[in-house]
C-alpha positions in Angstrom: 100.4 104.4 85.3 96.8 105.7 85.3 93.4 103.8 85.3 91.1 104.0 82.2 87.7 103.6 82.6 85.9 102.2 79.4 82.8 104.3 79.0 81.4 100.4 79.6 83.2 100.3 82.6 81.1 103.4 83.9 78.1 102.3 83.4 78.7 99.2 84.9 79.7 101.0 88.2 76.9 103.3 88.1 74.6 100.1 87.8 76.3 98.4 90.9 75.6 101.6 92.7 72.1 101.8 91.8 71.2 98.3 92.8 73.2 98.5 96.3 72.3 101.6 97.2 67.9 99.8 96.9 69.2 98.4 100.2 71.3 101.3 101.5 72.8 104.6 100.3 76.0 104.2 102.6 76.7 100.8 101.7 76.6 101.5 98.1 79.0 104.4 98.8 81.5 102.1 101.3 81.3 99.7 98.5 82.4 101.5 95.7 85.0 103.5 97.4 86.5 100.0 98.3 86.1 98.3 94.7 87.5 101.6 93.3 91.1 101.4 95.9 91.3 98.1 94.7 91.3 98.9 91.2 94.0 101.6 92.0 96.2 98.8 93.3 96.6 97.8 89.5 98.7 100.7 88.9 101.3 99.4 91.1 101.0 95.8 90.2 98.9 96.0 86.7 99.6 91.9 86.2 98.1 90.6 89.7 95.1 88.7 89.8 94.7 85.2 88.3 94.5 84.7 84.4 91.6 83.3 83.3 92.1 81.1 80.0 88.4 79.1 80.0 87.3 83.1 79.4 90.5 84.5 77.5 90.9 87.2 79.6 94.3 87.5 81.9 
């Protein structure tokens, strides 16, 4: 399996980056490499999390 990122998506990461990186360069970078290995996990286990039905998302 192989992670898709919505063009959405991007941007939204790019944005995180921007405003953590305000207070510090590294700690948008350290940040970002971690939230991005987490988001590889979901191709081993693409159901995990909780699902979320007051939102309709799973």
């Amino acid at each position: 399996m192989r992670i898709k990122y919505t063009e959405q998506a991007r941007e939204d990461l790019d944005k995180i980056a921007d405003y953590i990186s305000q207070d510090s360069i590294q700690k948008a970078i350290d940040y970002l490499y971690k939230l991005k290995n987490r988001i590889k996990l979901l191709t081993l286990s693409p159901y995990m999390g909780l699902e979320c039905k007051t939102k309709g998302l799973k």
